[in-house]
N, C-alpha and C positions, 0 to 999 in steps of 0.2 A: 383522759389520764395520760394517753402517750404525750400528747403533746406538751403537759406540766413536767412529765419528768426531760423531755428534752430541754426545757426553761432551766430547771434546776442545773443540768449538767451544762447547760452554754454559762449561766451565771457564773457555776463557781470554776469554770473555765476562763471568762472573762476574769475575774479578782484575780485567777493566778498570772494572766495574761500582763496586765496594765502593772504589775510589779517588778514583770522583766523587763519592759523596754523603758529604752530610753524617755525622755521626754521630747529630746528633739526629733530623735527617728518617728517615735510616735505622730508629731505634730505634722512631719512629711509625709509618713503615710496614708495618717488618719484625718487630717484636719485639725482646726481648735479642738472640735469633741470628740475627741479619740474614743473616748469609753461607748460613744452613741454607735460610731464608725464599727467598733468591735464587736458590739452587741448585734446590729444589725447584720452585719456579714457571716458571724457565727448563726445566728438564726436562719437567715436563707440559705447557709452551705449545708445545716443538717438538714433541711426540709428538702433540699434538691437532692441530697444523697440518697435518700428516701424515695424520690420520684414523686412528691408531694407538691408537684410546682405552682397550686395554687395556692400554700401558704409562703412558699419560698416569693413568689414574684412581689408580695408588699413589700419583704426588708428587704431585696433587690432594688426593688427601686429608689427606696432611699438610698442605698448604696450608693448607687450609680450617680445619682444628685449630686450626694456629699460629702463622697471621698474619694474621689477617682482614680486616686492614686493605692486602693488601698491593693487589689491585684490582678492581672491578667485575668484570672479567672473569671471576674467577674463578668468580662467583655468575651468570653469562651460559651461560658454558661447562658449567659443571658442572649446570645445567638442561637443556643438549642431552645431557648423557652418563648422566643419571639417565632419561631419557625414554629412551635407549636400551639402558639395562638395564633398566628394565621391560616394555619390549617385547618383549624376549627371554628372559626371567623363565622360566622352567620351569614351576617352582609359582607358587602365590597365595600363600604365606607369604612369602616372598623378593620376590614381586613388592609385595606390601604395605611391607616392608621399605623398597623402591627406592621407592615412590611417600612414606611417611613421609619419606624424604632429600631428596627431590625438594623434598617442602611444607617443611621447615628451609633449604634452599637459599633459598626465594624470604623466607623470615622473616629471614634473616642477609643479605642483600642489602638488603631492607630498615632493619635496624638500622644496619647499616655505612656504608652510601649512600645512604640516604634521601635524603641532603640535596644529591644530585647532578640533576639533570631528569633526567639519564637513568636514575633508579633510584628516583623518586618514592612512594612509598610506595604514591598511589593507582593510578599504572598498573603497578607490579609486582603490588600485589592483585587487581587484573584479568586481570593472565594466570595468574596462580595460581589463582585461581576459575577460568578456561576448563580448564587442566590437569586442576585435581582431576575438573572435570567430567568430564574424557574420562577419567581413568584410574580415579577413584574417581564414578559417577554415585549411588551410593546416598547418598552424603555431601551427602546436599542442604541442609541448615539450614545446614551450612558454605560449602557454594559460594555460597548464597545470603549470609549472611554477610560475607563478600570481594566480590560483587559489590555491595552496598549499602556499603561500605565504600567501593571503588572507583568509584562512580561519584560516592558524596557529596564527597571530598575532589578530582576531575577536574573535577567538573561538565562544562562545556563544553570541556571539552578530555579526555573519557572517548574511549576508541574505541570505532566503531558494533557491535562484534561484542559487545564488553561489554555496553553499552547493552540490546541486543536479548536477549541470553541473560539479563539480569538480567530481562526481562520476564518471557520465557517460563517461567524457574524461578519468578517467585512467579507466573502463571500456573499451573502445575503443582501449585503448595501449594496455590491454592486450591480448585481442582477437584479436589484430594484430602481436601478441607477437614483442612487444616493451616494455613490463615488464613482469617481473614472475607474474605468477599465483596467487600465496599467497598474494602478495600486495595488491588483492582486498578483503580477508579478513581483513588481517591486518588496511585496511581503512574503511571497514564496519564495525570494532571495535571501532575507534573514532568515525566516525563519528554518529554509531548510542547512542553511549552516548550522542553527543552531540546535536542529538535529543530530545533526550528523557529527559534532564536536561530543555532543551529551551522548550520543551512543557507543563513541572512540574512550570514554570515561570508566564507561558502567559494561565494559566485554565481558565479565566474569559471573555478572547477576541476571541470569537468564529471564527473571519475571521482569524486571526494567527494561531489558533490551524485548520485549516481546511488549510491552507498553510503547516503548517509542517506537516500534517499529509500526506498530498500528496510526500512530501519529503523524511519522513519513507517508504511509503508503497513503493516508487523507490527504495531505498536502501534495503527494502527488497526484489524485485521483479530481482533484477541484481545481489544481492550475491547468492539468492538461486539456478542457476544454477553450482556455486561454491562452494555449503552449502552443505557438506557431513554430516554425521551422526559423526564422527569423530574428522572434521571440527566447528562444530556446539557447540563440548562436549569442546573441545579444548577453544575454545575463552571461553566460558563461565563459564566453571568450576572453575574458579579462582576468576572470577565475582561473583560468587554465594558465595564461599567460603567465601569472603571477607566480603560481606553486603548480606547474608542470607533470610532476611525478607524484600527488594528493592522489593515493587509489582511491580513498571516501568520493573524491572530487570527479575522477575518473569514473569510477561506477558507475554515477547519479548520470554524470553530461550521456555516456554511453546507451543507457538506459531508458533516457526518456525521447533520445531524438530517434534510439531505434524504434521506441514504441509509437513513436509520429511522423515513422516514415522519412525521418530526414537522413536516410545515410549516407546522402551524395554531398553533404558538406563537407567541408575541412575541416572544421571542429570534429565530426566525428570521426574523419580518416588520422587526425593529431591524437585525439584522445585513445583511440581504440589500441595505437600503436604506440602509446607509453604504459597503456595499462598493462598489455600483454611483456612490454620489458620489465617495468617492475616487478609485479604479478600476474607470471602467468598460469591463468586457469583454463578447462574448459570453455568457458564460458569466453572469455577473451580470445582464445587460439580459434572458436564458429566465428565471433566476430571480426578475425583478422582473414579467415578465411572470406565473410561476407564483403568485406574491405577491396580484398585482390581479386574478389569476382567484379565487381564494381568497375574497380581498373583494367580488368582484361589482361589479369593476370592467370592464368589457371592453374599454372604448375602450381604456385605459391598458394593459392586457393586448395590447389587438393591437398597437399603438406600440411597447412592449416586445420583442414577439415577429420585427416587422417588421425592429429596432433588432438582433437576434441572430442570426437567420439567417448572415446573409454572414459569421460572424466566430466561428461553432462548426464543431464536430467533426464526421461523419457521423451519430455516433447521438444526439446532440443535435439537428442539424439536423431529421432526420425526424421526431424530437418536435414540433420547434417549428413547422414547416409540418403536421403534424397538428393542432397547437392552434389555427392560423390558419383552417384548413379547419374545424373547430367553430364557431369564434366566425362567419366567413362566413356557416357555415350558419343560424347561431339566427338570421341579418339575414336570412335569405333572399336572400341575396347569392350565386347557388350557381353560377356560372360562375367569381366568381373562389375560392368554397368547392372546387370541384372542381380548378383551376387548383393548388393547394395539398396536395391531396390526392395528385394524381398524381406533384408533386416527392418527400414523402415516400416515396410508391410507388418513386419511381426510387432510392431510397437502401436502403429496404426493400420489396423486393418481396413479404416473407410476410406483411406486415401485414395482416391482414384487418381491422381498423378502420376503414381506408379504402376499402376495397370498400363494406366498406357501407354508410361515409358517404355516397358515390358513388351507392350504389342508392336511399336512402332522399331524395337529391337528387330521383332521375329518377321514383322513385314521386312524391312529393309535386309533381312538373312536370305530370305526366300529364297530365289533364287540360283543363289551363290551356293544353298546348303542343296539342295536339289542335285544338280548338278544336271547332265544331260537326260536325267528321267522326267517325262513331263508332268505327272502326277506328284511325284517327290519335289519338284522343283516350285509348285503352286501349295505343296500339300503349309508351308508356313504361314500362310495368309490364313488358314483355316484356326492355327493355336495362336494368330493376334487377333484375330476377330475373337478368339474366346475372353483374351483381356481384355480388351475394349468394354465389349458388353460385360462384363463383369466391372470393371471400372465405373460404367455408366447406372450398374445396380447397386452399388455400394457410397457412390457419390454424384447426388443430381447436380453438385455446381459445374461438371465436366461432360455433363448427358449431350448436351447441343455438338460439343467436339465429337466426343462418343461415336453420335449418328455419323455425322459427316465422314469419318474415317472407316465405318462399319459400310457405308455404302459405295466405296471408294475400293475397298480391298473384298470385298463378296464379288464384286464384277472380275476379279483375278480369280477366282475359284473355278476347277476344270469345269466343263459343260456336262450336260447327263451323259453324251453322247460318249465320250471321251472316258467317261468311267467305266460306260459298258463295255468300250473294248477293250479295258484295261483289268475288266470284270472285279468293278469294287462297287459296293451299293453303298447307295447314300442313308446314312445312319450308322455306320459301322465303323467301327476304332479306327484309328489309324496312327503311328507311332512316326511322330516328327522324327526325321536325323541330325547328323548337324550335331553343333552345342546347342540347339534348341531342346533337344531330346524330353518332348513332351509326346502325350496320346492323348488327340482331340476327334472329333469324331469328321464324316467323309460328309461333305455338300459340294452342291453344283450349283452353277452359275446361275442366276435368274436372267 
């Protein structure tokens, strides 16, 4: 009974139809048999509103036959109702069937409507390439194929899901070697312009910029196995040449040859130091500092470093108060070297870099902080052995140093002899002077 009164209402829907149009508009739409054209179309659009796709898929297909002109929809629709008889496919023969219908769907949508936005040739080949992928993945020269297709004719108006899959497939070609090497540079040059143009676009729409930015950090996470030092100078140096003061452009070069270790090139000592004139940030003023440590500059280095602190990240910062506490040190400046050490410490407390900054502080005080008492003058060796070992229990990548300087500075610690006359036991406080002014406990010499 539902489905005669849907008949009745598509009928006398059709009569009132076939009386408005034209006869030529008709004829381009619809073909010779417009009325067949109408009938047919109105029948599979109620039954698909419906969710009824097994009575909608007959007047579909005649549709699709013979009128092809009659709407977009029909090439919209008819890709939701092939993707769901492939899903439901039995066999692989019949499902191959459904998924070949599927790919002529999105090829007649394209021929027919191309010339509509909404039916663009290059964003119809990109869901068509994502499809095939999901339903046919062995079909890669072809998905691959459609997505170079589709992202050349989008360019900046490709979507990031395209974008990103068209990486990782020739990614995948050429760690199969089914393409050379270099072609995933060469592609990580378009495409991360064309990142980073579509992110300079879209500043305002925080869920877009949180889409491409997922898309970046792919394209960078896939070249940089391929990203040599070389590599890196190569793509870019041309880039830089060209527009100089591009912070987008500036960022990225800075960014990735810090991440691979390259930053005794010139590209990055150029780029580091136009980004910081442009813009400058935290982030630029560590790396102009890491620049003029490089150079064997340190005044310039610690201004830099000074200049960054207040205005990075967490593990940024404890970098850059680590570097401060070096540079301190080489001055012998070692109260405000330790002053620097312990802010890192408080960001990261497993670093054991700075323990033993710390210790090798209070060794080389010893002495000098002593003064002509022999006990006071040995007593600093005993609170840098306490860093060290402490350094070496909060961080094993430093343990092997650790040892070697623990057995190094124990042989400076008074003899038992030497305490008794001085009648101090071993085990008991003892309150460093100096600007060391710590309370470590009393040992002797083995």
């Amino acid at each position: 009974m539902k489905k005669s009164r849907v008949l009745l209402v598509i009928i006398a829907f059709i009569a009132f139809s076939a009386s408005q149009v034209s006869a030529q508009k008709t004829i381009k739409k619809y073909g010779e048999d417009s009325v067949s054209c109408i009938t047919h179309t109105s029948l599979y659009r109620e039954f698909y509103k419906q969710k009824n796709y097994e009575d909608a898929l007959p007047h579909w297909r005649w549709v699709f036959k013979n009128c092809p002109l009659a709407s977009q929809n029909v090439y919209i629709d008819g890709a939701k109702m092939m993707a769901m008889k492939i899903n439901a496919a039995k066999d692989l023969k019949t499902r191959d069937l459904y998924i070949d219908t599927l790919m002529m769907v999105y090829e007649n949508r394209i021929k027919y409507f191309g010339d509509l936005p909404t039916s663009r040739e290059g964003m119809v080949l990109g869901r068509q390439a994502i499809e095939l992928e999901v339903y046919r993945p062995s079909d890669t020269l072809r998905v691959y194929t459609f997505l170079r297709k589709s992202v050349e004719r989008e360019g900046i108006n490709s979507e990031p899901l395209v974008v990103s899959r068209y990486f990782i497939n020739v990614s995948n070609l050429v760690a199969n070697k089914r393409m050379p090497t270099d072609t995933i540079a060469e592609l990580y040059d378009r495409l991360s312009d064309l990142v980073d143009n579509k992110m300079e676009l879209i500043k305002g729409d925080a869920d877009d910029v949180a889409k491409w930015t997922e898309v970046r950090n792919l394209l960078e996470s896939l070249f940089e196995p391929y990203a040599t030092c070389d590599e890196i100078e190569r793509i870019f140096t041309r880039k830089f040449n060209k527009t100089p003061n591009d912070t987008i452009l500036l960022k990225k070069i800075t960014r990735l040859l810090d991440r691979k270790d390259c930053t005794d090139r010139n590209l990055f000592f150029s780029a580091t130091e136009n980004l910081h004139k442009v813009k400058p940030t935290g982030q630029s003023a560590y790396l102009m500092g890491k620049l003029s440590m490089v150079k064997g500059d340190t005044d310039k280095a610690e201004s830099y470093f000074i200049e960054a602190v207040p205005n990075l990240d967490d593990v940024l910062k404890a970098k850059t108060c680590y570097y401060l506490a070096s540079i301190n040190y080489d001055q012998k400046r070692y109260s405000e070297a330790r002053s620097y050490a312990l802010k890192s410490l408080a960001i990261n407390p497993n670093d054991g870099k700075c323990y033993m900054l710390i210790g090798n502080m209070y060794a080389a005080s010893a002495a000098s902080c002593g003064g002509s008492d022999e006990i006071a003058s040995r007593a600093g060796y005993w609170a840098a052995v306490d860093k060290f070992i402490k350094a070496r229990n909060v961080d094993p990548s430093v343990a092997d140093d650790a040892n070697k300087v623990i057995a190094t500075y124990s042989s400076y610690f008074p003899t038992r002899e030497r305490l008794f006359f001085n009648d101090i036991k071993e085990g008991s406080s003892y309150n460093v002077g100096c600007w060391i002014g710590e309370t470590t406990t009393v040992r002797a010499s083995r």
